[in-house]
PyMOL CGO cylinders between C-alpha atoms (Angstrom):
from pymol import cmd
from pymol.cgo import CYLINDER

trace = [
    CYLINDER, 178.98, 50.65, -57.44, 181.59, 49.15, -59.49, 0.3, 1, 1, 1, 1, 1, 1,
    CYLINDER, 181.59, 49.15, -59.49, 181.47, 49.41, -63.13, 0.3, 1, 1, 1, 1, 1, 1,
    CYLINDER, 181.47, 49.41, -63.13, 180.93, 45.45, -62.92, 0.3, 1, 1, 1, 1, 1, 1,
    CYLINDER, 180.93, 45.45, -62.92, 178.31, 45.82, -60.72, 0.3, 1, 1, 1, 1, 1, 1,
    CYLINDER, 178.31, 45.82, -60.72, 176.57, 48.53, -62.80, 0.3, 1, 1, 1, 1, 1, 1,
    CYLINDER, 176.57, 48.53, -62.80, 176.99, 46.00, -66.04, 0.3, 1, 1, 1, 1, 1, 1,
    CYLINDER, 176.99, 46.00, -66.04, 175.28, 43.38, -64.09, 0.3, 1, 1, 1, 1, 1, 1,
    CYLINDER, 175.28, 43.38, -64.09, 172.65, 45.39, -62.35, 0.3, 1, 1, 1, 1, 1, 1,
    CYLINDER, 172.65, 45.39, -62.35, 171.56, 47.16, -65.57, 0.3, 1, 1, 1, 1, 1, 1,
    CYLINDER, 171.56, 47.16, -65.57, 171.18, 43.32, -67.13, 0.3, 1, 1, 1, 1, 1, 1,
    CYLINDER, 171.18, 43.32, -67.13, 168.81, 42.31, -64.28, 0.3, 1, 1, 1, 1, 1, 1,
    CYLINDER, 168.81, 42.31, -64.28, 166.46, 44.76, -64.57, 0.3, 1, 1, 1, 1, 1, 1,
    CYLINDER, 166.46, 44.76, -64.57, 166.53, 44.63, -68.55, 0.3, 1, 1, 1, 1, 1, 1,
    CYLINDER, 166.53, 44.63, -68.55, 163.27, 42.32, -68.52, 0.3, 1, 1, 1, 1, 1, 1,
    CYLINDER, 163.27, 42.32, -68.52, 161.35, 44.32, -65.96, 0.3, 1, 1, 1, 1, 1, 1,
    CYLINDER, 161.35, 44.32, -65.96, 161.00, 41.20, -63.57, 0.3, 1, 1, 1, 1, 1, 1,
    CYLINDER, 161.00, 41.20, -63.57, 163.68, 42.41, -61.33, 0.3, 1, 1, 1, 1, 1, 1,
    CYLINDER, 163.68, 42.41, -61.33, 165.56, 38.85, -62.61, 0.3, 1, 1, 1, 1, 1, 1,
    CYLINDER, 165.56, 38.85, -62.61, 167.70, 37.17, -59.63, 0.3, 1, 1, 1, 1, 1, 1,
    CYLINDER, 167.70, 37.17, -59.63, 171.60, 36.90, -60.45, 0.3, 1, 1, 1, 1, 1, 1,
    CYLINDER, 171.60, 36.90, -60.45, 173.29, 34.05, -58.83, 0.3, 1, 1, 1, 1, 1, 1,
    CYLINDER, 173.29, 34.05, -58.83, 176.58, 31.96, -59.15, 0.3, 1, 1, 1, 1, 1, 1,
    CYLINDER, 176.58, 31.96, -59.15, 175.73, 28.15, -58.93, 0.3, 1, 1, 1, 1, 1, 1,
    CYLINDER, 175.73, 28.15, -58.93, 178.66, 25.37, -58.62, 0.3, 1, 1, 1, 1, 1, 1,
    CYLINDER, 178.66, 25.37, -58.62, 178.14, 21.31, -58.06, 0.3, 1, 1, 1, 1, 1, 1,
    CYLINDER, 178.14, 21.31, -58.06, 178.97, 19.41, -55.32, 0.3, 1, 1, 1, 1, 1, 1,
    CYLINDER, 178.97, 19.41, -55.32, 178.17, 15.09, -55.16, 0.3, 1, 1, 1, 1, 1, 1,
    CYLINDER, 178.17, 15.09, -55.16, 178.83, 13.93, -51.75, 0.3, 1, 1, 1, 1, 1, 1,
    CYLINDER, 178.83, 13.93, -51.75, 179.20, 10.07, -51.79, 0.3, 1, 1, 1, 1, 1, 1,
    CYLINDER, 179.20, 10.07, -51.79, 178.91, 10.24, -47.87, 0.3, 1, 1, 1, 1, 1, 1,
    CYLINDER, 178.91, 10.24, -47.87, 177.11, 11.60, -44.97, 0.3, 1, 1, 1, 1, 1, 1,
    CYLINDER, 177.11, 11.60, -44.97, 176.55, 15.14, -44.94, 0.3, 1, 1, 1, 1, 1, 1,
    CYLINDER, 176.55, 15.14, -44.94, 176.07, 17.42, -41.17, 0.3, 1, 1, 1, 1, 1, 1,
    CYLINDER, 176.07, 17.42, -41.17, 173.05, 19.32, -42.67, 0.3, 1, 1, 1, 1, 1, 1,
    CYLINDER, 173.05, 19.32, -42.67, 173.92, 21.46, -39.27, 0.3, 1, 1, 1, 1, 1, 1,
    CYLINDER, 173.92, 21.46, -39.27, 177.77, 22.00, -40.29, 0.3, 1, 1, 1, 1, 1, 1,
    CYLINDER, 177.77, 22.00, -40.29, 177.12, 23.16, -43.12, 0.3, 1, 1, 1, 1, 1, 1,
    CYLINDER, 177.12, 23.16, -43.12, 174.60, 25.96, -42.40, 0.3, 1, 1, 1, 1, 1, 1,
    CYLINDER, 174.60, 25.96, -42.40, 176.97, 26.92, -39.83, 0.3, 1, 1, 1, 1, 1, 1,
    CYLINDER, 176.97, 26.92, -39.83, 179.73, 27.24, -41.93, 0.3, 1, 1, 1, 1, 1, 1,
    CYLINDER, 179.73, 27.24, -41.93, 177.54, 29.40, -44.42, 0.3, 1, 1, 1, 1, 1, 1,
    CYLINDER, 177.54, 29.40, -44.42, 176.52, 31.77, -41.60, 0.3, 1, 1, 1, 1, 1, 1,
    CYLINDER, 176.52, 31.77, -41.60, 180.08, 31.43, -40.73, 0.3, 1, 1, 1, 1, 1, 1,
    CYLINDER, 180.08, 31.43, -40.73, 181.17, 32.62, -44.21, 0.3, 1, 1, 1, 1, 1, 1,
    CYLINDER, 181.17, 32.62, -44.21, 178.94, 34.86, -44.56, 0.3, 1, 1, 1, 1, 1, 1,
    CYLINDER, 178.94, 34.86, -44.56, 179.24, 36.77, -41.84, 0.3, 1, 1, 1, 1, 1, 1,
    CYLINDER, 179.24, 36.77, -41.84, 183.12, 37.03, -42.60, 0.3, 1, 1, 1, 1, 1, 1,
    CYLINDER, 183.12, 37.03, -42.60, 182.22, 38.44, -46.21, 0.3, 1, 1, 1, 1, 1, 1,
    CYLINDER, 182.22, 38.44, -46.21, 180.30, 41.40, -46.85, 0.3, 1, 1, 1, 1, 1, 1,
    CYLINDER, 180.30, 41.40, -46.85, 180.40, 41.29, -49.99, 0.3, 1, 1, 1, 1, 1, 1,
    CYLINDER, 180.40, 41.29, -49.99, 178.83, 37.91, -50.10, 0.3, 1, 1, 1, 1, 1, 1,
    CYLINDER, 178.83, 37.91, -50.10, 175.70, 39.84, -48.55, 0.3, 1, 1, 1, 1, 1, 1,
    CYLINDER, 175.70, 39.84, -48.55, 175.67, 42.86, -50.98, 0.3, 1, 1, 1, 1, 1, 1,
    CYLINDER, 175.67, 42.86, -50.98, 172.27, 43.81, -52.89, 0.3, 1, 1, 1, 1, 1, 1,
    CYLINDER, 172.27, 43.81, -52.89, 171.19, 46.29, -55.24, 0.3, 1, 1, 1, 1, 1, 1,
    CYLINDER, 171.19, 46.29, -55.24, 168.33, 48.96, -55.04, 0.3, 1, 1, 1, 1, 1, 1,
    CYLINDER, 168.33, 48.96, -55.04, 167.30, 52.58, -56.39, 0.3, 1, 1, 1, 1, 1, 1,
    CYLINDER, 167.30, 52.58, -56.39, 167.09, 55.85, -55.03, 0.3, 1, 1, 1, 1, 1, 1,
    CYLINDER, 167.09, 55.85, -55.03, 164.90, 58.46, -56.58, 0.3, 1, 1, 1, 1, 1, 1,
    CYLINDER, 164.90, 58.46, -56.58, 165.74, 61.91, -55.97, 0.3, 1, 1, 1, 1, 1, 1,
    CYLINDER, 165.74, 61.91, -55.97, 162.73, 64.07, -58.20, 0.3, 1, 1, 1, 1, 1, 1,
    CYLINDER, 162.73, 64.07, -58.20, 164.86, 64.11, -62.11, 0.3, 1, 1, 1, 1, 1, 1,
    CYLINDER, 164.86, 64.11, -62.11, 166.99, 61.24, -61.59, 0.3, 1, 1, 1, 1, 1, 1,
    CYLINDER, 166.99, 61.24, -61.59, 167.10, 57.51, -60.20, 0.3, 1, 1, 1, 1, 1, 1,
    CYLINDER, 167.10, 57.51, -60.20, 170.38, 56.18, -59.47, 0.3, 1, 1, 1, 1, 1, 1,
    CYLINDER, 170.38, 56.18, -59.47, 171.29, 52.60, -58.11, 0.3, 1, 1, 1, 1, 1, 1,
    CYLINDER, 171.29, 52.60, -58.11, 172.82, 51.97, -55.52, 0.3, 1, 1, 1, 1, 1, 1,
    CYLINDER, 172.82, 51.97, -55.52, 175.09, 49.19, -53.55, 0.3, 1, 1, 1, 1, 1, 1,
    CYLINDER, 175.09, 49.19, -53.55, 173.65, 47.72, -50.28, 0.3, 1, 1, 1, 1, 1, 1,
    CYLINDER, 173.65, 47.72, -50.28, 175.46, 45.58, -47.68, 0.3, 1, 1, 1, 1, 1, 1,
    CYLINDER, 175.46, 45.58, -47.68, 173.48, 43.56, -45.50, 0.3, 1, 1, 1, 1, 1, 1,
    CYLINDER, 173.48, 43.56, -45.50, 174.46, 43.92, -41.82, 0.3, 1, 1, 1, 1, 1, 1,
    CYLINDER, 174.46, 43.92, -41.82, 173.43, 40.40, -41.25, 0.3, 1, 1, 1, 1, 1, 1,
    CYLINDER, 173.43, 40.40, -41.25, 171.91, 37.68, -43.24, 0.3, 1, 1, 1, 1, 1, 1,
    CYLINDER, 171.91, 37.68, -43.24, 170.87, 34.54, -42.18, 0.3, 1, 1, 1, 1, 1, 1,
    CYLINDER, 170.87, 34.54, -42.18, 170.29, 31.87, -45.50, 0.3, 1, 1, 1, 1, 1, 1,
    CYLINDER, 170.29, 31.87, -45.50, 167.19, 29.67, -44.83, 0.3, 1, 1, 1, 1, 1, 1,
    CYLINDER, 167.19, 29.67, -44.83, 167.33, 26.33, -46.58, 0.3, 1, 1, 1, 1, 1, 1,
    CYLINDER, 167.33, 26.33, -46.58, 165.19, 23.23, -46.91, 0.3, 1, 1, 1, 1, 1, 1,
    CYLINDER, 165.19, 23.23, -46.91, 167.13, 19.54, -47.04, 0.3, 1, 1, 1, 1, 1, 1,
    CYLINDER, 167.13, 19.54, -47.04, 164.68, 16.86, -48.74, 0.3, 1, 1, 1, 1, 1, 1,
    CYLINDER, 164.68, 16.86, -48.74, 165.93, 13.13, -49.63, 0.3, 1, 1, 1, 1, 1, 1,
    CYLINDER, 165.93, 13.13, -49.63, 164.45, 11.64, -52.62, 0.3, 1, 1, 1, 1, 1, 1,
    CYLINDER, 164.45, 11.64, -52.62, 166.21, 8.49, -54.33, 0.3, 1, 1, 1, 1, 1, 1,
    CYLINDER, 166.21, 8.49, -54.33, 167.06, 8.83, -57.91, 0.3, 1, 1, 1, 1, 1, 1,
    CYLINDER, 167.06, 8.83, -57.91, 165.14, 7.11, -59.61, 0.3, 1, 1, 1, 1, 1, 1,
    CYLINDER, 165.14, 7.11, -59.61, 162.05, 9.00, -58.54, 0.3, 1, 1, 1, 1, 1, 1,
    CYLINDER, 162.05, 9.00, -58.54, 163.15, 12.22, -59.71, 0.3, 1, 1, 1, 1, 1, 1,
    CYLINDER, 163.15, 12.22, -59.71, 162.20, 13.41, -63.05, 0.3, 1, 1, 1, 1, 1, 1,
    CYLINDER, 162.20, 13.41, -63.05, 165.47, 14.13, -65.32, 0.3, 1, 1, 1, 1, 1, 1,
    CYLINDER, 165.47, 14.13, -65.32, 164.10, 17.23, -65.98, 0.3, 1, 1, 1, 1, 1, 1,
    CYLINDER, 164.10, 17.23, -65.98, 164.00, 18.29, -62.13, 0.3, 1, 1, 1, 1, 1, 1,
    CYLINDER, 164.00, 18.29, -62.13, 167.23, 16.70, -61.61, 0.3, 1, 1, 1, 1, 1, 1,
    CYLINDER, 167.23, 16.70, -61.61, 169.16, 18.80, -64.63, 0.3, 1, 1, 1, 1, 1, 1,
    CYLINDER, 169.16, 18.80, -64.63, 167.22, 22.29, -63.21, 0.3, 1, 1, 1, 1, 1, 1,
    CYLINDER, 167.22, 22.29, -63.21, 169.17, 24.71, -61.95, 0.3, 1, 1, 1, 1, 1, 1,
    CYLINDER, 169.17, 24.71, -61.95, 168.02, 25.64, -58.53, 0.3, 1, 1, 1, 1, 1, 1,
    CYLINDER, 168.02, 25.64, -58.53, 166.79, 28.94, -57.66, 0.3, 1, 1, 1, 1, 1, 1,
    CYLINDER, 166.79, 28.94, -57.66, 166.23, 30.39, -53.84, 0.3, 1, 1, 1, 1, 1, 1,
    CYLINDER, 166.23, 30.39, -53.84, 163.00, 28.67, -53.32, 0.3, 1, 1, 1, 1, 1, 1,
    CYLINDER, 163.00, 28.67, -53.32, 163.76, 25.50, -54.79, 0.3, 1, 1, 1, 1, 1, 1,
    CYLINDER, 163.76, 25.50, -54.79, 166.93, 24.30, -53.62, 0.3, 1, 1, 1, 1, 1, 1,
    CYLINDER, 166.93, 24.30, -53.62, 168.85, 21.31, -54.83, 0.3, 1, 1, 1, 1, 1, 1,
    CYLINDER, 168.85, 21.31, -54.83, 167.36, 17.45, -53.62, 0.3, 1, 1, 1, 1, 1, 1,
    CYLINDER, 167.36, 17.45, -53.62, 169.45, 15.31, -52.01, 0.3, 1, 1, 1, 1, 1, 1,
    CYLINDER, 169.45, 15.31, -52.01, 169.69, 12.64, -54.00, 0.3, 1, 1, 1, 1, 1, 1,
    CYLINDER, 169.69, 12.64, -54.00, 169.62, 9.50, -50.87, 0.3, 1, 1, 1, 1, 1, 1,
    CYLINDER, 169.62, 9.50, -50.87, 170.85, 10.21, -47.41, 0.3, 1, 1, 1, 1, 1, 1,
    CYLINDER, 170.85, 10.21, -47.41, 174.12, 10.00, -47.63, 0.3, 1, 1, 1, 1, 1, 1,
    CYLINDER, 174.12, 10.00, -47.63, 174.58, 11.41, -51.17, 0.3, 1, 1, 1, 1, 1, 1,
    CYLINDER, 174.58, 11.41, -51.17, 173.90, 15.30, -52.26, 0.3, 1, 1, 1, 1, 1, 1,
    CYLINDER, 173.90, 15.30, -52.26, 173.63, 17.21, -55.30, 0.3, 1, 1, 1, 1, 1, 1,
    CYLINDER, 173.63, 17.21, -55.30, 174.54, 21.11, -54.78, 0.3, 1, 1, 1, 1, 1, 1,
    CYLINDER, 174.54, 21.11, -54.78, 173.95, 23.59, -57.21, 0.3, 1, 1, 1, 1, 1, 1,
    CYLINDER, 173.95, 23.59, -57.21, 173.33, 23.19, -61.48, 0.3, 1, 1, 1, 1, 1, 1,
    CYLINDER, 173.33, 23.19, -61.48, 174.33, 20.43, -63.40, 0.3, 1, 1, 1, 1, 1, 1,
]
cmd.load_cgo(trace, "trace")
């Protein structure tokens, strides 16, 4: 592992809960969106970045535990498209950041809100 990767592992496990460390960006669409494109061009970019499919574990060998760097051979992203309008969203659910089981609404069908505000 990287000396990065150490810093950031060693902060995730700091509270015990095994915390989740992800990079969020936003992205309004103010027309239709091909739900099907664009899992396909995750897969897509996934599969052409390994390190886009690396995770961390431990290994345990009597004295010692060290962690170590893990690259997923192949990783397929599940995600769940809802349409709610606006207005019927609480702000507080709307300014959330998303986590992995509680992706980002769309906010009508042809408009969608990706990642943290």
């Amino acid at each position: 592992m990287s000396p990065l990767q150490q810093g950031l592992y060693y902060q995730s496990t700091l509270d015990g809960a095994g915390s989740t460390y992800i990079v969020q960006n936003t992205f309004d669409f103010d027309r239709h969106l091909d739900a099907n494109r664009c899992r396909h061009a995750l897969h897509a970019l996934l599969a052409r970045h390994p390190q886009l499919r690396v995770g961390f574990g431990t290994i345990e060998d009597g004295e010692r535990t060290t962690a170590v760097q893990v690259v997923a051979a192949g990783l397929h992203p599940t995600s769940r498209w809802s349409t709610c309008p606006p207005a019927s969203t609480p702000p507080a659910s709307r300014a959330a950041s998303p986590t992995p089981t509680a992706p980002p609404p769309s906010t009508s069908p042809s408009r969608h809100c990706c990642g943290s505000r």
